[in-house]
Backbone bond lengths (Angstrom), bond angles and torsions (degrees), N, CA, C in turn:
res aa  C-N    CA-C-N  psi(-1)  N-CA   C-N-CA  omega(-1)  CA-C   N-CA-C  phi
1 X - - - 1.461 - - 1.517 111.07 -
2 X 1.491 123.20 -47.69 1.109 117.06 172.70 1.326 114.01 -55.90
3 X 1.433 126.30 -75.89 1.341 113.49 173.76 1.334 140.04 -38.64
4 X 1.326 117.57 -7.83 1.442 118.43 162.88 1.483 120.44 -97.10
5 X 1.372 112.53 -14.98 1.423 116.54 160.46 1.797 111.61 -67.79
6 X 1.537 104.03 -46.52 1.683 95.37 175.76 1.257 110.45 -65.07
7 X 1.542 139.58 -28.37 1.302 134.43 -177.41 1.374 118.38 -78.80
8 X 1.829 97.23 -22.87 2.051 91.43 170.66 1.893 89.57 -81.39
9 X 1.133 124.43 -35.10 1.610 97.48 -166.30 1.842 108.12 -80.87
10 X 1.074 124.72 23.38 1.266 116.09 178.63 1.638 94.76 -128.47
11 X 1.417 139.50 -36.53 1.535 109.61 124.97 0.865 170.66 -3.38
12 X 1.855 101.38 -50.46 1.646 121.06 170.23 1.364 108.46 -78.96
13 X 1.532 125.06 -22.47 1.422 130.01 -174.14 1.378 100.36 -85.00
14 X 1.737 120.37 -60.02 1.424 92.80 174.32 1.630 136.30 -96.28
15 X 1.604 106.03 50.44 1.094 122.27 131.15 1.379 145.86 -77.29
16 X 1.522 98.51 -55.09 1.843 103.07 173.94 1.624 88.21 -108.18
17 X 1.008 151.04 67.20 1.682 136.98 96.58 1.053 110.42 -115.23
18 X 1.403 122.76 118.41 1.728 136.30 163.74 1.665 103.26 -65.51
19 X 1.409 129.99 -7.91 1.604 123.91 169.45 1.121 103.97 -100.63
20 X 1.969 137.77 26.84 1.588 132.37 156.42 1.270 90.07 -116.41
21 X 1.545 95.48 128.76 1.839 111.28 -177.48 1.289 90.56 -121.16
22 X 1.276 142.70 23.86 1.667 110.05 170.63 1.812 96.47 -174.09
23 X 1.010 131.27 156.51 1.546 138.24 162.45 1.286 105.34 -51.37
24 X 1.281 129.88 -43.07 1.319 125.90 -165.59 1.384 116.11 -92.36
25 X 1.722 108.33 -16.46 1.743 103.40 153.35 1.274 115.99 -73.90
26 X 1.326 118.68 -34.26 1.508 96.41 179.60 1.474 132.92 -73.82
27 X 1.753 108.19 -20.10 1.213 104.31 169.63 1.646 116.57 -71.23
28 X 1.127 92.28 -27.47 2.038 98.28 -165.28 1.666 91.42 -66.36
29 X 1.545 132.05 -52.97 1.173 133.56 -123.01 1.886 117.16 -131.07
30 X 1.486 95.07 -4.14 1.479 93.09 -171.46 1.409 101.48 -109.08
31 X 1.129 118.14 119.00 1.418 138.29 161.84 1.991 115.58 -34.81
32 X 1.178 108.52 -36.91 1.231 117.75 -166.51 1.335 115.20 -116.41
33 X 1.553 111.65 15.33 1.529 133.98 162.10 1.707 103.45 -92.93
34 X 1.383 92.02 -60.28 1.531 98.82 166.18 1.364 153.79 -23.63
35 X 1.824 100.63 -40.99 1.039 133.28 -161.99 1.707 94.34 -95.55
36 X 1.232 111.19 -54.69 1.652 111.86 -168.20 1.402 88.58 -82.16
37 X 1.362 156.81 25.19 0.976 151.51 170.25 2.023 104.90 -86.80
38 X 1.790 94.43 -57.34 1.391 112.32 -168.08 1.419 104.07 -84.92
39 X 1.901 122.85 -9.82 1.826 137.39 -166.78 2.308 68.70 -68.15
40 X 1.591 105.30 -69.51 1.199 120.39 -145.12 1.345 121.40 -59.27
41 X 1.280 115.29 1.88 1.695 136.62 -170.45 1.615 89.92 -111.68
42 X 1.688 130.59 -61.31 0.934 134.95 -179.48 1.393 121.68 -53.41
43 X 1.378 115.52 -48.22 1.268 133.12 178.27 1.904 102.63 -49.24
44 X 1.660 109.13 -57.81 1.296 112.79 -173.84 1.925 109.92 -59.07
45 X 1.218 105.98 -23.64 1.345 103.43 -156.05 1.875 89.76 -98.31
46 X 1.367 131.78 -26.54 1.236 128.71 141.18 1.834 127.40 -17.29
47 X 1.357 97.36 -72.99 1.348 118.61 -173.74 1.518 101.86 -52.64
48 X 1.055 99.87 -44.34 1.771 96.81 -169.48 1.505 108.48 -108.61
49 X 1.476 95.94 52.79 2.101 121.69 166.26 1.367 93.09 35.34
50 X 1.425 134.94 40.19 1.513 112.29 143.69 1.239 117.83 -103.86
51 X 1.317 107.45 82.35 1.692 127.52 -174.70 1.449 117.29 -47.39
52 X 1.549 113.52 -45.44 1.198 115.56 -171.68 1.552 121.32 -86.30
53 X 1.488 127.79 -14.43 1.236 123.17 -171.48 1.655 85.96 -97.50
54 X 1.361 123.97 -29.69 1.359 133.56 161.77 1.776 125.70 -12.95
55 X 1.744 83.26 -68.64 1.592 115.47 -177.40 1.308 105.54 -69.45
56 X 1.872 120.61 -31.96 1.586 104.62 -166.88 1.535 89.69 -87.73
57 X 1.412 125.56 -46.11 1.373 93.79 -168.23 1.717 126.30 -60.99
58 X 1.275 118.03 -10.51 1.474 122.47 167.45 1.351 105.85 -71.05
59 X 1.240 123.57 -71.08 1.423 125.04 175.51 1.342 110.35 -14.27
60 X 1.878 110.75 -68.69 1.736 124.16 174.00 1.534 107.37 -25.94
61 X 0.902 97.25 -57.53 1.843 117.87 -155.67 1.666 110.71 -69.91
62 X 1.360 97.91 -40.86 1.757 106.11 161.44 1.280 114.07 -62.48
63 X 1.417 129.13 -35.92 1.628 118.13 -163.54 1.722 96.52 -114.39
64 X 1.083 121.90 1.92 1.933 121.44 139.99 1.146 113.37 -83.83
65 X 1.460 134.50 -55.15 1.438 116.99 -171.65 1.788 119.52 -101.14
66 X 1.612 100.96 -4.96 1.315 108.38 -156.14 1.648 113.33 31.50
67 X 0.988 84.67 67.83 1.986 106.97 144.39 1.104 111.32 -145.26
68 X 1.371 120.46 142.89 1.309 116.71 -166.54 1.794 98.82 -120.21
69 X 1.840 123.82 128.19 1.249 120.01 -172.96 1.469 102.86 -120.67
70 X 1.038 130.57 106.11 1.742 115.06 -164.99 1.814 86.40 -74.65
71 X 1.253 101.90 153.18 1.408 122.41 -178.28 1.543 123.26 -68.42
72 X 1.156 107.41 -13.32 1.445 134.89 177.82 1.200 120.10 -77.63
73 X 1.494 112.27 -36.48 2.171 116.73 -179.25 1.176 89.22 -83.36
74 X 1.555 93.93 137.39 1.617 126.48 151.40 1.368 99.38 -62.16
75 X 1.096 123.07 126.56 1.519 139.92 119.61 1.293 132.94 -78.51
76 X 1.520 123.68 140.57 1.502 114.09 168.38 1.587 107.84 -92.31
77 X 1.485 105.25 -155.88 1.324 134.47 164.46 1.703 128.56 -47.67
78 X 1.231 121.96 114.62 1.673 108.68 165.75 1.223 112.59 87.96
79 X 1.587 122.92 15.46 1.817 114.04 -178.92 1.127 108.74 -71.86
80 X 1.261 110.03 139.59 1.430 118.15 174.57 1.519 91.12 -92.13
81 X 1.592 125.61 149.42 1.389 121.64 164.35 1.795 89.88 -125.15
82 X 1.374 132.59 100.80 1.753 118.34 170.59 1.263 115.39 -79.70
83 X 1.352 112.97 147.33 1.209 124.37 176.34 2.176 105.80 57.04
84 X 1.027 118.96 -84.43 1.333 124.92 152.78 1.490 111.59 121.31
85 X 1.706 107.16 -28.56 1.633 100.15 179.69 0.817 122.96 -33.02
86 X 1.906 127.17 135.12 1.404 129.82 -178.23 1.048 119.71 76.00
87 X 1.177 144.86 -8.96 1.157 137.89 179.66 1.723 107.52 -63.01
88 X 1.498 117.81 150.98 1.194 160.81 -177.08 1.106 128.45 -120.43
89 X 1.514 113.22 89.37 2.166 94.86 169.00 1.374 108.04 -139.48
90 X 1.339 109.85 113.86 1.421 132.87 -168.43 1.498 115.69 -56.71
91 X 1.537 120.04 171.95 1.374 131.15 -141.43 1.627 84.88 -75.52
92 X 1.073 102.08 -69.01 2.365 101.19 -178.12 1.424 112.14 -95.39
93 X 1.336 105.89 31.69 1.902 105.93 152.84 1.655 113.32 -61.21
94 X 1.332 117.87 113.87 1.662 107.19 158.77 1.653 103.91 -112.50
95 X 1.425 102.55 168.25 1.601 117.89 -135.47 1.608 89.62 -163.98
96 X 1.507 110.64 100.97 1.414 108.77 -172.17 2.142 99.78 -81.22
97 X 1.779 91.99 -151.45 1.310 101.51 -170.56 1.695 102.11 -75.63
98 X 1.344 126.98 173.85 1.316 151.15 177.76 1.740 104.98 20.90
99 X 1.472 107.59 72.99 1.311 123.68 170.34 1.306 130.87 -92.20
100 X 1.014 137.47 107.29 1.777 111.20 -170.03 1.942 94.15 -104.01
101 X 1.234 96.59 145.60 1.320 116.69 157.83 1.611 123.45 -108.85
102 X 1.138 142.91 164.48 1.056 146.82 159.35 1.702 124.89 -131.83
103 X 1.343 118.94 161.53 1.512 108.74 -179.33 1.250 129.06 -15.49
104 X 1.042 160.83 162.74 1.376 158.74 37.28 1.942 89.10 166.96
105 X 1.513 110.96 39.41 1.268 91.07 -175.69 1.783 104.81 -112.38
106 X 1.400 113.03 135.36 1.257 147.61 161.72 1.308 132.27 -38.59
107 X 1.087 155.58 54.36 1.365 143.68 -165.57 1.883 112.31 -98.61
108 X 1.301 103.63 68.00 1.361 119.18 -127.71 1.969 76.87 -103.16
109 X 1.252 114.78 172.10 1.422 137.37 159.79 1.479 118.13 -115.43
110 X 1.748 113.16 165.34 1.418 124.39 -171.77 1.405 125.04 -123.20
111 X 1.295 103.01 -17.38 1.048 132.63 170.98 1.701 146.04 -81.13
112 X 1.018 124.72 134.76 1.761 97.08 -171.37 1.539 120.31 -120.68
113 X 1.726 101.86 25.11 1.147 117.09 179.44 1.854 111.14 -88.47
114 X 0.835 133.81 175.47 1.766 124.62 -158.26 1.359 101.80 -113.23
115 X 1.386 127.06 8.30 1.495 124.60 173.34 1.218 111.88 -93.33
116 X 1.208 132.57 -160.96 1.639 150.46 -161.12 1.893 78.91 -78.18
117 X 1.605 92.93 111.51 1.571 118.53 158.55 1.280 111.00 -142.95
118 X 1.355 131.55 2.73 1.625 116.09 163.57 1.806 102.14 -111.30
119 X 1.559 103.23 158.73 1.485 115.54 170.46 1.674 109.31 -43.03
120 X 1.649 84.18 174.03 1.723 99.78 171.37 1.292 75.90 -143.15
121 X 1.416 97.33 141.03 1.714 106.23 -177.32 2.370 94.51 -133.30
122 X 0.740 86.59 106.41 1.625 93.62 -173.78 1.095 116.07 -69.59
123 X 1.400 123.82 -178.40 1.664 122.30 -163.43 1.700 105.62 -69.01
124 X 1.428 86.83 166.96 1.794 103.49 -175.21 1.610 120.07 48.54
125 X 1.404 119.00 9.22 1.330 132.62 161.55 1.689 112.45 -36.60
126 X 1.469 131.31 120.01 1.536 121.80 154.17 1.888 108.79 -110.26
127 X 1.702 113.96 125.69 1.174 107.14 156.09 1.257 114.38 -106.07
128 X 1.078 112.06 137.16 1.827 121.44 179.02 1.101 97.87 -73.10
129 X 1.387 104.43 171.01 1.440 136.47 -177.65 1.783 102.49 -64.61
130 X 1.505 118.25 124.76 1.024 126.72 172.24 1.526 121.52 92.29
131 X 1.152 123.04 -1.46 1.583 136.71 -168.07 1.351 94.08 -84.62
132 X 1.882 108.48 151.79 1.235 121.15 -177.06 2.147 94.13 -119.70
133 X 0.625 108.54 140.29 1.472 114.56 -174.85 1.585 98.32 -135.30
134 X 1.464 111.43 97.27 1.864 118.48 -165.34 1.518 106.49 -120.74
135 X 1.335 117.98 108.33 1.647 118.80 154.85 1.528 87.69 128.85
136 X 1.423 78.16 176.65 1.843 98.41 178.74 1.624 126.42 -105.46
137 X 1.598 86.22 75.42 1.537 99.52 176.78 1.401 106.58 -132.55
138 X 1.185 110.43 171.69 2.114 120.22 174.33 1.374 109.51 -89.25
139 X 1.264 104.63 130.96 1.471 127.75 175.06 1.833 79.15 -95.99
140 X 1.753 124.45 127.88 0.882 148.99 138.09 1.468 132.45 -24.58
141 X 1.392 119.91 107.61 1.672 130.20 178.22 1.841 93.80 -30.01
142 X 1.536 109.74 128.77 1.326 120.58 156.51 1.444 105.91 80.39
143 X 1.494 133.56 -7.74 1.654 156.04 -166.90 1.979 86.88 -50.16
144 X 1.236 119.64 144.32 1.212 131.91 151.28 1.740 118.52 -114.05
145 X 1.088 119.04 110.28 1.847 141.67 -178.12 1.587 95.65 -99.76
146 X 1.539 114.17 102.43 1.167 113.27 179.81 1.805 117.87 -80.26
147 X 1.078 110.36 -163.79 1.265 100.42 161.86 1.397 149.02 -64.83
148 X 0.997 123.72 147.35 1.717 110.96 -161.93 1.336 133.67 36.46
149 X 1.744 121.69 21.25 0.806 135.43 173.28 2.022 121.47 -65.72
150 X 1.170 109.89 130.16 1.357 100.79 174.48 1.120 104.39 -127.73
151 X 2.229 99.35 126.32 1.549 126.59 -165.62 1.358 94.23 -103.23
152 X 1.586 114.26 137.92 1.520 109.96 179.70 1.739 98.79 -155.35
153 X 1.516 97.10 8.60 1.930 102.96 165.88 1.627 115.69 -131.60
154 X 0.643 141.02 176.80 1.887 151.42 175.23 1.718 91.19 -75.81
155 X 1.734 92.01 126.01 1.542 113.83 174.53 1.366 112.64 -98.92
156 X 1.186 133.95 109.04 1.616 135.65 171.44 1.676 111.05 -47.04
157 X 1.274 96.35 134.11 1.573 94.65 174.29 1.536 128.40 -34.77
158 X 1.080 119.89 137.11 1.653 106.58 168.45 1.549 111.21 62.93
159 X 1.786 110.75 23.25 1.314 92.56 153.52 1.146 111.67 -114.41
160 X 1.958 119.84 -172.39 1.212 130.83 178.64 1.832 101.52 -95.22
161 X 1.489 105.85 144.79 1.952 104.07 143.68 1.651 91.09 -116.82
162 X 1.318 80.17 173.56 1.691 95.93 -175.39 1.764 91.38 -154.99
163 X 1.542 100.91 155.32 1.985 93.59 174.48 1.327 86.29 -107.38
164 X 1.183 125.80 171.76 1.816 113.00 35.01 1.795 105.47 -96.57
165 X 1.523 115.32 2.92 1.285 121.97 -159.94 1.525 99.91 -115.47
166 X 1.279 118.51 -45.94 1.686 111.82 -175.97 1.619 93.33 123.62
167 X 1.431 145.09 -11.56 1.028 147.22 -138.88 1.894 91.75 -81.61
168 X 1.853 90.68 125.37 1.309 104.05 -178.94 1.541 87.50 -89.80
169 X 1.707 115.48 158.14 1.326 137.62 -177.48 1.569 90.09 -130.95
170 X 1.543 132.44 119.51 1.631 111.75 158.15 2.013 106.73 -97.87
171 X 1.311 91.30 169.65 1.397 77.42 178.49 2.334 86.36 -127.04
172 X 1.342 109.29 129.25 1.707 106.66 -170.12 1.359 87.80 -112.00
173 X 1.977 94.69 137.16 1.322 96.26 156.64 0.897 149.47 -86.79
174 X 1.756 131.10 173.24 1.738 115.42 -132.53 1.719 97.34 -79.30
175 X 1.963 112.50 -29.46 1.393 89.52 -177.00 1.686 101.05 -105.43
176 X 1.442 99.78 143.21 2.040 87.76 -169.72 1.612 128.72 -62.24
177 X 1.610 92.26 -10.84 1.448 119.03 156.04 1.557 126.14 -45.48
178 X 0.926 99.08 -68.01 1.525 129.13 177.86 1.991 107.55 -46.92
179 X 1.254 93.23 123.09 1.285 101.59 167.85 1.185 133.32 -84.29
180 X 1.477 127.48 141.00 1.509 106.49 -151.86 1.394 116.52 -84.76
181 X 1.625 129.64 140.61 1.292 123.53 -143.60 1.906 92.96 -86.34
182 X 1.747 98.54 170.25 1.041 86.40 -175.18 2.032 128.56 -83.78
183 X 1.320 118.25 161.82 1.442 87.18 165.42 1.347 145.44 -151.84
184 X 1.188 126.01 -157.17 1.762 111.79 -163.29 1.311 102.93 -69.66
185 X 1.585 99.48 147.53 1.574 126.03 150.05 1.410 96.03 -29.49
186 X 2.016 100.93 127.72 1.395 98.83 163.63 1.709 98.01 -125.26
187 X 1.409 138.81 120.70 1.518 130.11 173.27 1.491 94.77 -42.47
188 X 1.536 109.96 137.65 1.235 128.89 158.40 1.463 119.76 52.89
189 X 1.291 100.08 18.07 1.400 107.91 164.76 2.105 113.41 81.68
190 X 1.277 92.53 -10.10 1.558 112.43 -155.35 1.763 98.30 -45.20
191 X 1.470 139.23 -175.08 1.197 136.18 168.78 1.185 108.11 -105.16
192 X 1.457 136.19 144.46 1.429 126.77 164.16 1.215 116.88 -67.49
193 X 1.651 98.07 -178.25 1.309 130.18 176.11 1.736 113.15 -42.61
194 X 1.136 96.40 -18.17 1.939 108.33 -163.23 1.570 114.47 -100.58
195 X 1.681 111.08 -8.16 1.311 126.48 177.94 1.495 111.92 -105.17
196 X 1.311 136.51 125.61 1.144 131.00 -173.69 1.262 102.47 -81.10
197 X 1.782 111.77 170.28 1.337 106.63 -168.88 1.757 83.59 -101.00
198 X 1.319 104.86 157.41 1.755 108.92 -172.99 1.553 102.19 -64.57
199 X 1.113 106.22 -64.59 1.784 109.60 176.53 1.355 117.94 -10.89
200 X 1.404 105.94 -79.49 0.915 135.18 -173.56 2.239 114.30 -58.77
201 X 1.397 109.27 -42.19 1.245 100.78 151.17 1.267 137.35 -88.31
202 X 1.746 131.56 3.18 1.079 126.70 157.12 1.846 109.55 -85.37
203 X 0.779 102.67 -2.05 1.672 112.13 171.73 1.964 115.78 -90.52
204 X 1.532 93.29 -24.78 1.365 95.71 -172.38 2.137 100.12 -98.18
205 X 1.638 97.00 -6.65 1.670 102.52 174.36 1.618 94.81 -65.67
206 X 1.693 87.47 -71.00 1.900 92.85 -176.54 1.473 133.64 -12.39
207 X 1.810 86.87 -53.27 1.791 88.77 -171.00 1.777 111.66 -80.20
208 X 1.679 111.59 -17.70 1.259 112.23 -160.84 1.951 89.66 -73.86
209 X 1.830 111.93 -31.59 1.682 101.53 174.74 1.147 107.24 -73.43
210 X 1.135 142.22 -18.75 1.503 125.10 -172.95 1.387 97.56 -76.16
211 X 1.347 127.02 -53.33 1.361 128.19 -175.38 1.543 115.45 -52.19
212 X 1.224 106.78 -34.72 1.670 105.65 169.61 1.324 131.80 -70.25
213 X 1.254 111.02 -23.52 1.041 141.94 -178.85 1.477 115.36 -73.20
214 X 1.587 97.25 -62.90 2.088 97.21 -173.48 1.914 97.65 -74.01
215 X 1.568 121.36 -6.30 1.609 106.14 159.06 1.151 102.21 -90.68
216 X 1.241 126.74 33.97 1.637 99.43 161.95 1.038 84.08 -121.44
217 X 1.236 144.40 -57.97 1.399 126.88 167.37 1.429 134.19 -41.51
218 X 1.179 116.74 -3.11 1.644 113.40 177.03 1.791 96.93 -100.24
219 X 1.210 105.15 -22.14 1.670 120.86 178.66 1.240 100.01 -58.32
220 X 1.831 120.62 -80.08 1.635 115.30 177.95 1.484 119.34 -44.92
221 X 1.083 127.90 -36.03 1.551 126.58 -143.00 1.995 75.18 -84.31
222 X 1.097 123.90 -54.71 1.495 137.53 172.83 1.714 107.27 -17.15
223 X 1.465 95.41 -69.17 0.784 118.24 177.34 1.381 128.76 -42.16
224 X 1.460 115.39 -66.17 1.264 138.69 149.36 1.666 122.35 -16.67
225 X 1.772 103.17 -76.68 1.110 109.25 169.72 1.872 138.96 -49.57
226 X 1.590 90.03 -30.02 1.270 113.20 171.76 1.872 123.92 -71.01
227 X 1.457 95.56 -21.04 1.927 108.33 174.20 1.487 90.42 -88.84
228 X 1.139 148.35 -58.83 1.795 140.21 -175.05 1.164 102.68 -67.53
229 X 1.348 155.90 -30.50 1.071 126.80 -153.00 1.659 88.36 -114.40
230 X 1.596 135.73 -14.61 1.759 143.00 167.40 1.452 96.69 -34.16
231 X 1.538 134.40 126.76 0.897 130.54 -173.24 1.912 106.84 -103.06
232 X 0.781 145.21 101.16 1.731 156.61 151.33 1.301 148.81 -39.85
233 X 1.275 89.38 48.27 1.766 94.74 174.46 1.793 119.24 -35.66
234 X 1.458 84.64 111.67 1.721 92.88 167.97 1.425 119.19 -146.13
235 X 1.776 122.43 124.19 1.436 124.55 -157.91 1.614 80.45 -98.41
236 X 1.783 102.83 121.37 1.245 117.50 148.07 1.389 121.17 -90.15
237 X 1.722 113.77 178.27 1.465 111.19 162.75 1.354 120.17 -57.41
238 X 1.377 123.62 -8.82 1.684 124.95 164.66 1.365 136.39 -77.49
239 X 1.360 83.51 -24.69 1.786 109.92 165.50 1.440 107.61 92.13
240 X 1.719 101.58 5.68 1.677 100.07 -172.31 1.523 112.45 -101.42
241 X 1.323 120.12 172.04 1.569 131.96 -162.64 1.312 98.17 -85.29
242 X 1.353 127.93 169.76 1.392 139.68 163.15 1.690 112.24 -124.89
243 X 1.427 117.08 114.46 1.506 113.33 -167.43 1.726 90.31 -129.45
244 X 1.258 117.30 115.57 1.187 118.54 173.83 1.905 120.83 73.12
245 X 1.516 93.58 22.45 1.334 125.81 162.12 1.678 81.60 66.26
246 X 1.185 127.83 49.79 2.114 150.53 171.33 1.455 90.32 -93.44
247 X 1.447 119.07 164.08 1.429 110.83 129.25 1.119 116.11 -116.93
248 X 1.602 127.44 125.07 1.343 122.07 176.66 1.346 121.89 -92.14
């Protein structure tokens, strides 16, 4: 069993990295093979309350790969960890099957009470490079955490965050029945071509009110101009016309 868990996670790497060309680079050379190598020795020696030889082999494993895995999170099956510097995953973080992480990401807690204070981030989860993922809530089956994003509420399955704001995007399927299908590998979690960048559409709200706006104003002023310039026939005792409320 163990060995087929290391052979699906040295799989999962040379799947989504096109720079692992062989089994034997990834064992020699990946930082984040490494790490779930010494998580999975630690993890066992956790379970069975030997806390302290527990802690050094994590400790070890942080100051070789600098990633740090406290011995305590569940992990599942198939994590990809890329590249890995900085990484963080707290004492009751769980971390389902085919997860990718990337650099500098956080799965940090807020709390300083000893129960469930890190995320559960569920299968097919991507966090990009630089994301903070804080407290004890679920990051959503298939969820994309872009870069430098900071998560600090429960992500619905199958949606996007994006920074500089945290702004969740969901995407629902068409029948509400329907479960949401699964989906592609995205590098670094980033959003496609098909997600606007927020900036850029709260900038494109702005101009659509201004534009509504200067027609309503070209409407009154219309308006306006159109009551002074209405011409008004009215027979006085002079017998003369009134054009522009004149008498001619």
């Amino acid at each position: 069993m163990v060995l087929k868990n290391l052979r699906e996670e040295i799989d999962t790497i040379l799947e989504h990295d096109p720079a692992a060309r062989s089994t034997l680079e990834v064992v020699l050379c990946y930082p984040g093979f490494h790490a779930l190598l010494f998580y999975r020795l630690a993890h066992a020696l956790w379970r069975r309350r030997w806390v302290v030889p527990a802690r050094f082999i994590s400790s070890f494993a942080r100051m070789l790969t600098g990633i740090e895995i406290h011995p305590g999170a569940t992990i599942g099956r198939r994590l990809f960890i890329d590249h890995g510097a900085g990484i963080v995953i707290g004492e009751t973080a769980e971390i389902g099957d085919n997860v990718t992480l990337y650099q500098g990401v956080t799965l940090g807690g807020t709390k300083l009470h000893r129960g469930k204070r890190h995320p559960t981030i569920a299968d097919g989860v991507i966090v990009g490079a630089g994301a903070k993922v804080l407290g004890g809530f679920t990051v959503g089956k298939d969820a994309r955490i872009g870069p430098n994003a900071v998560v600090r509420a429960e992500v619905p399955p199958g949606a996007r965050v994006v920074a500089p704001r945290s702004i969740v995007m969901t995407r629902e399927p068409k029948d509400a029945k329907q479960e949401p299908q699964p989906q592609e590998f995205v590098p670094y979690g980033a959003p496609g071509d098909d997600i606007p960048d927020p900036v850029a559409r709260a900038l494109n709200g702005l101009l659509d009110e201004v534009q509504a706006l200067r027609a309503r104003v070209n409407q009154l002023e219309s308006e306006i101009e159109g009551q002074r310039l209405e011409p008004v026939l009215k027979t006085g005792t002079g017998g003369g016309a009134w054009v522009r409320g004149e008498k001619e």
